[in-house]
HTML snippet that shows the backbone in 3Dmol.js (N, CA, C, O; Angstrom):
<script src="https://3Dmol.org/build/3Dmol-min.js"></script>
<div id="view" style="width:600px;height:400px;position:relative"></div>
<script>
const pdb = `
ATOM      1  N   UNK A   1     377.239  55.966  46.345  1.00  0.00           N
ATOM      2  CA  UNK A   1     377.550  56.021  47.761  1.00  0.00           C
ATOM      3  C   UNK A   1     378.253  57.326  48.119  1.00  0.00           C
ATOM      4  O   UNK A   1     378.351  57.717  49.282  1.00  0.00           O
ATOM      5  N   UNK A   2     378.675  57.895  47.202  1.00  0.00           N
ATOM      6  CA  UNK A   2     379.746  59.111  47.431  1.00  0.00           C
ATOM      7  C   UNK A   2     378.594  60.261  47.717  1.00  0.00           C
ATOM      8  O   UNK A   2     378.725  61.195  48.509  1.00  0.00           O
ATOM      9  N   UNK A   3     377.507  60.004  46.946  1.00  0.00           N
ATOM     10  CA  UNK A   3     376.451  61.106  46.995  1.00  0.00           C
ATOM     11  C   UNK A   3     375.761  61.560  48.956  1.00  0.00           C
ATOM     12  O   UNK A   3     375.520  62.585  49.595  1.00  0.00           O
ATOM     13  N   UNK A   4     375.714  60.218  49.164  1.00  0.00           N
ATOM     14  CA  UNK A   4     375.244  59.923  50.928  1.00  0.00           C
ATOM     15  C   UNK A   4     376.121  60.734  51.836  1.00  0.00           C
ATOM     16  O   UNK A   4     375.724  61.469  52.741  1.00  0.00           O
ATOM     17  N   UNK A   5     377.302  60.520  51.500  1.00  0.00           N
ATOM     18  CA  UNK A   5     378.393  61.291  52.332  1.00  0.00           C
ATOM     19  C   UNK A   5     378.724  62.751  51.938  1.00  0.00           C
ATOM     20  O   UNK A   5     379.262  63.611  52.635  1.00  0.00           O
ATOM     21  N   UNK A   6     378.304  62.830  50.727  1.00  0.00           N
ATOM     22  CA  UNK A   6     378.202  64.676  50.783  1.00  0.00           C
ATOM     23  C   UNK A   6     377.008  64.858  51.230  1.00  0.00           C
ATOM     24  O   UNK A   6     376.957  65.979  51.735  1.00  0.00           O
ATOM     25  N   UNK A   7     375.753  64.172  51.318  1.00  0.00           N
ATOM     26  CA  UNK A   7     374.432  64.922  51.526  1.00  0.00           C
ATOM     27  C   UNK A   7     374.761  64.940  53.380  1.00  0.00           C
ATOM     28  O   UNK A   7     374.234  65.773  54.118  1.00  0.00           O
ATOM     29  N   UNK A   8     375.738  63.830  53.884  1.00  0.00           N
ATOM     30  CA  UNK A   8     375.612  63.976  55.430  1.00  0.00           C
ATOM     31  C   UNK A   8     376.595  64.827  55.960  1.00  0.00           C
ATOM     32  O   UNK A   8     376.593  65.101  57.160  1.00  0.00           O
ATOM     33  N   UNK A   9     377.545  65.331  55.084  1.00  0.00           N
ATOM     34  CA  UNK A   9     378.388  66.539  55.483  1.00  0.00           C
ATOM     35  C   UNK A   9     377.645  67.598  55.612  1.00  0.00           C
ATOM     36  O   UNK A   9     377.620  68.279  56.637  1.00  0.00           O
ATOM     37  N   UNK A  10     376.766  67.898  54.256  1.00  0.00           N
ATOM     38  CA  UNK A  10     376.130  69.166  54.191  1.00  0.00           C
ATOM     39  C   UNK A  10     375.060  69.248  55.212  1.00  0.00           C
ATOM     40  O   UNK A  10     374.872  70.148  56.031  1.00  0.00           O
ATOM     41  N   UNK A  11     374.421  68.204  55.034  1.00  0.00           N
ATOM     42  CA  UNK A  11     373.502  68.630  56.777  1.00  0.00           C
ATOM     43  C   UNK A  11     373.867  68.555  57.459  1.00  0.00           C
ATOM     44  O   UNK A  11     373.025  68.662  58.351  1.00  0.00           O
ATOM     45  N   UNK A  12     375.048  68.359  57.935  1.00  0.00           N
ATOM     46  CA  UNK A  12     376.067  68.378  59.309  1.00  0.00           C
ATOM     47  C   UNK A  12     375.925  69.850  59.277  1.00  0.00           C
ATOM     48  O   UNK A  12     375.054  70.432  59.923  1.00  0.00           O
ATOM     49  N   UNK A  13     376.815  70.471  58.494  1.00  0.00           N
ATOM     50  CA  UNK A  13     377.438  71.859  57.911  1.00  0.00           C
ATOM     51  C   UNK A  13     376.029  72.829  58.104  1.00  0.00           C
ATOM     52  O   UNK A  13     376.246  74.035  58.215  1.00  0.00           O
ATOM     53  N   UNK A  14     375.053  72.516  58.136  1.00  0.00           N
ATOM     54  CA  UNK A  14     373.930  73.200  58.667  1.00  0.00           C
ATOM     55  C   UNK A  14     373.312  72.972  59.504  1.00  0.00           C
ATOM     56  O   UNK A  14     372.511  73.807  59.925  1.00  0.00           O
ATOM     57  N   UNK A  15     373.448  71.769  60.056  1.00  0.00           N
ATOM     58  CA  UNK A  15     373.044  71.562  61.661  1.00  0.00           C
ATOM     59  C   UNK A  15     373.477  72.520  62.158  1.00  0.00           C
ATOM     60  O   UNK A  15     372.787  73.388  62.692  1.00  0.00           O
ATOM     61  N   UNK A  16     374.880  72.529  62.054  1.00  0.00           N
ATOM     62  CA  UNK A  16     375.511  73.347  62.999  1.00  0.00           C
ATOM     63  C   UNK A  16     375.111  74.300  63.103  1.00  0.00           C
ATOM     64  O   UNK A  16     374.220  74.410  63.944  1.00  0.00           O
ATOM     65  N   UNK A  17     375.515  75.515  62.337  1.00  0.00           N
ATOM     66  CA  UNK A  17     375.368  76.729  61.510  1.00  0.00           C
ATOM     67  C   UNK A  17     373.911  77.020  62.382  1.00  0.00           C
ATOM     68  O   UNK A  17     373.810  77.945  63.189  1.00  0.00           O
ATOM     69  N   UNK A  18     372.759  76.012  62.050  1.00  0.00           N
ATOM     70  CA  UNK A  18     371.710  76.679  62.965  1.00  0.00           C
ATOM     71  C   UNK A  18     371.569  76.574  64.125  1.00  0.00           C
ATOM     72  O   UNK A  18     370.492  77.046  64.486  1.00  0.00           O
ATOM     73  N   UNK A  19     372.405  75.999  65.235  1.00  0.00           N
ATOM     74  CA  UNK A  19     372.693  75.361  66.489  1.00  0.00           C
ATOM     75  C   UNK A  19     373.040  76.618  66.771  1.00  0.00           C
ATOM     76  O   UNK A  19     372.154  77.059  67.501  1.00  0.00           O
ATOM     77  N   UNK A  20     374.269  77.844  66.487  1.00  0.00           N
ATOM     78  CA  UNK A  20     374.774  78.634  66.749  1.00  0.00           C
ATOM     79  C   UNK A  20     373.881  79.833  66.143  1.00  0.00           C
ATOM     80  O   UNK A  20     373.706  80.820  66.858  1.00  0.00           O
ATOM     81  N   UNK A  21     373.399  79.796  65.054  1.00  0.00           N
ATOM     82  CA  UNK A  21     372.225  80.839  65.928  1.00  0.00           C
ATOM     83  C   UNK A  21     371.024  80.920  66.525  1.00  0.00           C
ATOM     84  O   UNK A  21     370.355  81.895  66.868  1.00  0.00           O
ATOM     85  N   UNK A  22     370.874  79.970  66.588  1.00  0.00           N
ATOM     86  CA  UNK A  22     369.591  79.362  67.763  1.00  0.00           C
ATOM     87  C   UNK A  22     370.252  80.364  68.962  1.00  0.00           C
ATOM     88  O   UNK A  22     369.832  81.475  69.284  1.00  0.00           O
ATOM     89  N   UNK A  23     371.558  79.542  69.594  1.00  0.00           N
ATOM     90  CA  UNK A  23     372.478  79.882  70.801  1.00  0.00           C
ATOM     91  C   UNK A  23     372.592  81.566  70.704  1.00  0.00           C
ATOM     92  O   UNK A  23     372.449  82.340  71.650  1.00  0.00           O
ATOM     93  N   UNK A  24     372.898  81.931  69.266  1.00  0.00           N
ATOM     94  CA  UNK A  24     373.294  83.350  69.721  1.00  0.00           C
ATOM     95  C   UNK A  24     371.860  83.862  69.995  1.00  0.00           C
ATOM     96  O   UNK A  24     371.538  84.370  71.069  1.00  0.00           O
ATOM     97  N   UNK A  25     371.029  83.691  68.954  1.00  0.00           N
ATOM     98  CA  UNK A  25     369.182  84.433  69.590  1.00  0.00           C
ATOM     99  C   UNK A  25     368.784  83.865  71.000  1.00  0.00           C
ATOM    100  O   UNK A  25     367.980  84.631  71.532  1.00  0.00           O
ATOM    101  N   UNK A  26     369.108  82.675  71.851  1.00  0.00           N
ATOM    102  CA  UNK A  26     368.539  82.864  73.039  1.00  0.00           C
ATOM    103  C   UNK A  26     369.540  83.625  73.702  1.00  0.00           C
ATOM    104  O   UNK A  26     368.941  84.385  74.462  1.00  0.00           O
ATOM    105  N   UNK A  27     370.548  83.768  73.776  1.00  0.00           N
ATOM    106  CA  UNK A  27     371.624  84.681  74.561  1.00  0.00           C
ATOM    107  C   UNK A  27     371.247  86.029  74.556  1.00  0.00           C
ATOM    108  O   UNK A  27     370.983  86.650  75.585  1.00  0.00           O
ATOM    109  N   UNK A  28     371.207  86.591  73.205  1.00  0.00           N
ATOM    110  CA  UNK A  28     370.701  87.585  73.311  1.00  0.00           C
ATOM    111  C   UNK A  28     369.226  88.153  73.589  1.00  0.00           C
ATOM    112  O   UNK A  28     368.997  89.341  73.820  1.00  0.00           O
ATOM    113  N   UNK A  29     368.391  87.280  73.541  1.00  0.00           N
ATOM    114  CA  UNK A  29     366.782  87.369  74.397  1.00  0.00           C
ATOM    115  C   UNK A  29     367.530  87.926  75.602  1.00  0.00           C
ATOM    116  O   UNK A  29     367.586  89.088  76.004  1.00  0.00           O
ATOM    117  N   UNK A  30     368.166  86.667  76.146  1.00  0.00           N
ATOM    118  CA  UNK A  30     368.239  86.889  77.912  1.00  0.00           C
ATOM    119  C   UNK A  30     369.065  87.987  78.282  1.00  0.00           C
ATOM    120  O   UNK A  30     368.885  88.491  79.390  1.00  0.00           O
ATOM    121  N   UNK A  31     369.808  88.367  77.642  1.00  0.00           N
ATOM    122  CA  UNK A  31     370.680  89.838  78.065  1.00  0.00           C
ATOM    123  C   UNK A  31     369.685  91.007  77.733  1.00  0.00           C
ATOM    124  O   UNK A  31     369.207  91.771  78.572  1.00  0.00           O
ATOM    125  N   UNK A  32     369.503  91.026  76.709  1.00  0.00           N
ATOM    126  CA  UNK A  32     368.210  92.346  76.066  1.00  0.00           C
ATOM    127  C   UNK A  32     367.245  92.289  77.693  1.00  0.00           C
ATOM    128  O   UNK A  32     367.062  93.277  78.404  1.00  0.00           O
ATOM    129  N   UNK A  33     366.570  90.413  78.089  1.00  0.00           N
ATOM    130  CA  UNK A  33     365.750  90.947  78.978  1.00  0.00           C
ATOM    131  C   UNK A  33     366.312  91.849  80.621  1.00  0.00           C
ATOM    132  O   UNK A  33     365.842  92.799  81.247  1.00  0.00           O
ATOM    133  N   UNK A  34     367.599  90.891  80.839  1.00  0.00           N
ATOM    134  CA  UNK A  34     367.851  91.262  82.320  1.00  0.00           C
ATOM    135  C   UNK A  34     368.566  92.724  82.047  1.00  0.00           C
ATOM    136  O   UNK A  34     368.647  93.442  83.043  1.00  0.00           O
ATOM    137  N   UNK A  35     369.195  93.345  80.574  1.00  0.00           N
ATOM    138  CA  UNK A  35     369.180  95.384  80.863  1.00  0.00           C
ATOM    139  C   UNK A  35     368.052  95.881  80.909  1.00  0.00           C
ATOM    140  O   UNK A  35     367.811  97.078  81.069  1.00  0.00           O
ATOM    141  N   UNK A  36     367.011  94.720  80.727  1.00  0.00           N
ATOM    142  CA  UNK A  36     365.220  95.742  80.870  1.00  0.00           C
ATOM    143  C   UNK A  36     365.079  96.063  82.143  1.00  0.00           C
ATOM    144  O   UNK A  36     364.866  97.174  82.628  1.00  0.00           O
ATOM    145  N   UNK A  37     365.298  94.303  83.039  1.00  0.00           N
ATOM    146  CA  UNK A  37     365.152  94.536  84.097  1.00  0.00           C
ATOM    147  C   UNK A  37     365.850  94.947  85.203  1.00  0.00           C
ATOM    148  O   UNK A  37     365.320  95.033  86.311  1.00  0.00           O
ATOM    149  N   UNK A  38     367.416  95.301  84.907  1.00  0.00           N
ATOM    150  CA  UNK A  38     368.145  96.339  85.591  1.00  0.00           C
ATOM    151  C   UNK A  38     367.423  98.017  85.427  1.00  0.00           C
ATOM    152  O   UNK A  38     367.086  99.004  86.081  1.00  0.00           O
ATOM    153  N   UNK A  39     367.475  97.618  84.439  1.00  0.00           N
ATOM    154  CA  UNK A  39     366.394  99.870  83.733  1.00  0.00           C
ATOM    155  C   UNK A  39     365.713  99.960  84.178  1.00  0.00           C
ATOM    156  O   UNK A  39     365.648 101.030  84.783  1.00  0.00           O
ATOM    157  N   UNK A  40     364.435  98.904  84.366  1.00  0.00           N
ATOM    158  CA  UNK A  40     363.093  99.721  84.540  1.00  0.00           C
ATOM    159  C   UNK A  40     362.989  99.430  86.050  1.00  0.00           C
ATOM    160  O   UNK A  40     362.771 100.305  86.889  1.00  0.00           O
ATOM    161  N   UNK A  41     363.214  97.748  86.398  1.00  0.00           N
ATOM    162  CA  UNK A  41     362.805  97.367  87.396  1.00  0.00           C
ATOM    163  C   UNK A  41     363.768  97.302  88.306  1.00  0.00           C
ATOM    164  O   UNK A  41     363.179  97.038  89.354  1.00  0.00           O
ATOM    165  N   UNK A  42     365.035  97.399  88.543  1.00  0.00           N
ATOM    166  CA  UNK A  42     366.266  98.111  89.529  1.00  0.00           C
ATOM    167  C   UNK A  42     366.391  98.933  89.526  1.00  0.00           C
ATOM    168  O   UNK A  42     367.150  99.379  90.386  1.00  0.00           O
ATOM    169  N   UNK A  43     365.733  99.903  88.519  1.00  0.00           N
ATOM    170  CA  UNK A  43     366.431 101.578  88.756  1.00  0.00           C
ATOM    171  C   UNK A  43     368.046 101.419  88.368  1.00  0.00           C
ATOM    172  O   UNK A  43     368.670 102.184  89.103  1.00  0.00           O
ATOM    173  N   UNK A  44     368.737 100.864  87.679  1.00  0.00           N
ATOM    174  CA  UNK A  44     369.857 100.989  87.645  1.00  0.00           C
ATOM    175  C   UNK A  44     370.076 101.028  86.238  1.00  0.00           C
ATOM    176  O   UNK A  44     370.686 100.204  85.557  1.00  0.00           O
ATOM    177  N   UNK A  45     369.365 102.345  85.789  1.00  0.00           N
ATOM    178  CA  UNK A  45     369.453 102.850  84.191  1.00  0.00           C
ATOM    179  C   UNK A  45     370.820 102.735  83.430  1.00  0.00           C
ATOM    180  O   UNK A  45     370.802 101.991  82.449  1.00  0.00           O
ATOM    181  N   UNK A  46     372.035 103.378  83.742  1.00  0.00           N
ATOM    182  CA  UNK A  46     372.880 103.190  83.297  1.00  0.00           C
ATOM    183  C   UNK A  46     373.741 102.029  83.170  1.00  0.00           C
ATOM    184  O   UNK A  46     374.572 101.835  82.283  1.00  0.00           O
ATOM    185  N   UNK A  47     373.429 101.209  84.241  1.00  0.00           N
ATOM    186  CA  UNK A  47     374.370  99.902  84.288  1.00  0.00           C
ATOM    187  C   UNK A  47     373.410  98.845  83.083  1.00  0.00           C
ATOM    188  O   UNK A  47     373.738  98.099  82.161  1.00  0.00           O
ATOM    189  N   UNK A  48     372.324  99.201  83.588  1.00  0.00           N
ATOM    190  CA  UNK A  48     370.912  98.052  82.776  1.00  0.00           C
ATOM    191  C   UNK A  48     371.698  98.783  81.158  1.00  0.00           C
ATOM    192  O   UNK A  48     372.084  97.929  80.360  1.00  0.00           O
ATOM    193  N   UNK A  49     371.823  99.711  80.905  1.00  0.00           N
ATOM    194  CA  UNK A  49     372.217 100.489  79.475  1.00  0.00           C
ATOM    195  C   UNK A  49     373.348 100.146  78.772  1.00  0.00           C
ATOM    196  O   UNK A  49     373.486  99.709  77.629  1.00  0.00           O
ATOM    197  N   UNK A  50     374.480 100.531  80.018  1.00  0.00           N
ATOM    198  CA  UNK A  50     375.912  99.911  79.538  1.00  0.00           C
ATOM    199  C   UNK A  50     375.858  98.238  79.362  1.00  0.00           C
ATOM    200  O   UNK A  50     376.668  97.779  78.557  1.00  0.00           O
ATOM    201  N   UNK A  51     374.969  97.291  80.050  1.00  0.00           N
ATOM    202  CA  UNK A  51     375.365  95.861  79.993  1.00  0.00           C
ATOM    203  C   UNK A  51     374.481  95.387  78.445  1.00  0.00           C
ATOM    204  O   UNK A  51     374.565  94.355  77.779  1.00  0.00           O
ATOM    205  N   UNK A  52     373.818  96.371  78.294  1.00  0.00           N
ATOM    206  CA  UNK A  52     373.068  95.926  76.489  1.00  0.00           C
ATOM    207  C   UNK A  52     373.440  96.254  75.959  1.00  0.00           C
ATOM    208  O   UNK A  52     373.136  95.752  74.876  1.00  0.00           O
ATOM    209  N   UNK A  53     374.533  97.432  75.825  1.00  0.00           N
ATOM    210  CA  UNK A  53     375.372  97.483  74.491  1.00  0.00           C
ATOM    211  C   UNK A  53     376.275  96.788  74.302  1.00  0.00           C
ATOM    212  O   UNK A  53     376.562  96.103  73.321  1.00  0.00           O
ATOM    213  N   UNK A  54     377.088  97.033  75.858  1.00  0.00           N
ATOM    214  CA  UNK A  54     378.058  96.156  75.463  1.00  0.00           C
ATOM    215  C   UNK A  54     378.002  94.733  75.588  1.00  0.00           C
ATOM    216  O   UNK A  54     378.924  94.050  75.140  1.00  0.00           O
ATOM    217  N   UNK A  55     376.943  94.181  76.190  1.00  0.00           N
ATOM    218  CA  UNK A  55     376.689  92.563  75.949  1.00  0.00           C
ATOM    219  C   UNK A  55     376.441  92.249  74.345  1.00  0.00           C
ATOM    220  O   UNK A  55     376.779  91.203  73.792  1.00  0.00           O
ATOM    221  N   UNK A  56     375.841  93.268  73.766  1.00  0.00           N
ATOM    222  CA  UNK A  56     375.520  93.229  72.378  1.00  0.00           C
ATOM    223  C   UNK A  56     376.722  93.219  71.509  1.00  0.00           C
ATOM    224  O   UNK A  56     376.870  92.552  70.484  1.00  0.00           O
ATOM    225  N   UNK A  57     377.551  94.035  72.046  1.00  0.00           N
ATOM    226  CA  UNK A  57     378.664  93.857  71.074  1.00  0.00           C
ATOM    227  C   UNK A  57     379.824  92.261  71.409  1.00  0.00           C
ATOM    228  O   UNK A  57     380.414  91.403  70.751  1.00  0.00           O
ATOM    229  N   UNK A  58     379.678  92.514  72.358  1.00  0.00           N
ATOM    230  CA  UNK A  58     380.367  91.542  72.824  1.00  0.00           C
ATOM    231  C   UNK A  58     379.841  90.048  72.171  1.00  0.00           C
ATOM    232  O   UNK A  58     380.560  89.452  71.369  1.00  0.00           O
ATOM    233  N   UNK A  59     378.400  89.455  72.632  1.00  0.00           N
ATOM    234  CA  UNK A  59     378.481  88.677  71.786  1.00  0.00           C
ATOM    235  C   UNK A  59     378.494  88.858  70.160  1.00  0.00           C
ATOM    236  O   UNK A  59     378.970  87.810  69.725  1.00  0.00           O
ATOM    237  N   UNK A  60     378.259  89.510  69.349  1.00  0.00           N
ATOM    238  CA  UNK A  60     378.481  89.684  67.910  1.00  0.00           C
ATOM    239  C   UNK A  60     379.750  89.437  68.226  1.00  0.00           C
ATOM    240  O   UNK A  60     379.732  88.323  68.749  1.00  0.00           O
ATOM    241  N   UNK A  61     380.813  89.830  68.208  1.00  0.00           N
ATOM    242  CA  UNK A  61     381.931  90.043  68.281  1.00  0.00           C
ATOM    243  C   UNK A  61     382.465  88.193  69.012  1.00  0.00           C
ATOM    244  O   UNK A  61     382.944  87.394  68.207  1.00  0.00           O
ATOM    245  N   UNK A  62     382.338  87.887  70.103  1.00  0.00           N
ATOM    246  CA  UNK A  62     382.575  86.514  70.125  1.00  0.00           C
ATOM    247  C   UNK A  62     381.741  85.653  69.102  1.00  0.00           C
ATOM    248  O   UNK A  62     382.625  85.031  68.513  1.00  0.00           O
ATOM    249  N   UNK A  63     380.938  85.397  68.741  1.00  0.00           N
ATOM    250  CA  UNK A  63     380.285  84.745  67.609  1.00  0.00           C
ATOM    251  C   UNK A  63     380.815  84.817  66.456  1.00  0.00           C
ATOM    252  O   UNK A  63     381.000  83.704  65.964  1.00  0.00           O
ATOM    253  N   UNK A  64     381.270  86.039  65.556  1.00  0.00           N
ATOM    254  CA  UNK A  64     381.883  85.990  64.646  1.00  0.00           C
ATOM    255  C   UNK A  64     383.677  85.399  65.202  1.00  0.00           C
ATOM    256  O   UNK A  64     384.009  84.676  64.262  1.00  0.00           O
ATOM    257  N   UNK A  65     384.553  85.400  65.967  1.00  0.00           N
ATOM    258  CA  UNK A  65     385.763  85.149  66.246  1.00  0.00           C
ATOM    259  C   UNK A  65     385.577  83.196  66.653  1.00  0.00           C
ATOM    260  O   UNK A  65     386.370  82.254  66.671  1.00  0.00           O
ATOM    261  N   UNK A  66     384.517  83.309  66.846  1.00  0.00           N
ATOM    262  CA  UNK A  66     384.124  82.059  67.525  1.00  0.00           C
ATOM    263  C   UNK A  66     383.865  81.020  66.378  1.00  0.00           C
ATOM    264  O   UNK A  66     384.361  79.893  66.380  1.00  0.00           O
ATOM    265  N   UNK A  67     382.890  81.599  65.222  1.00  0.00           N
ATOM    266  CA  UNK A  67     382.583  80.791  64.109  1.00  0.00           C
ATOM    267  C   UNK A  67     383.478  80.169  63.054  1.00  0.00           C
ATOM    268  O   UNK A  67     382.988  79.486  62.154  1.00  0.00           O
TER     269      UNK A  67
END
`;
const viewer = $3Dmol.createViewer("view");
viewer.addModel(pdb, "pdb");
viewer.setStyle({}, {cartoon: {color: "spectrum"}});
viewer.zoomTo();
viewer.render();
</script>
């Protein structure tokens, strides 16, 4: 019985784990897309520029403080 309850921790322990980067890859889809569409399709090159780096860092940076 002891075996059941480590096998349901450990797939807990990786549920998770892939829940959060599921979350971080669609987050970052949707930021990557809307600095495309500030750049190409607002004309607002630099802001579309500055919000993908630093959205990029930003989430890395909350994700790891977060995990």
């Amino acid at each position: 019985m002891a075996e059941a309850t480590d096998d349901y921790r450990a797939h807990q322990e990786t549920y998770t784990a892939f829940n959060k980067l599921v979350t971080f890859t669609v987050l970052w889809i949707v930021l990557l897309l809307v600095s495309m569409a500030l750049g190409l399709v607002g004309g607002l090159h630099i802001l579309g520029l500055l919000l993908g780096v630093g959205g990029s860092i930003a989430l890395l940076i909350g994700f790891a403080v977060l995990s």
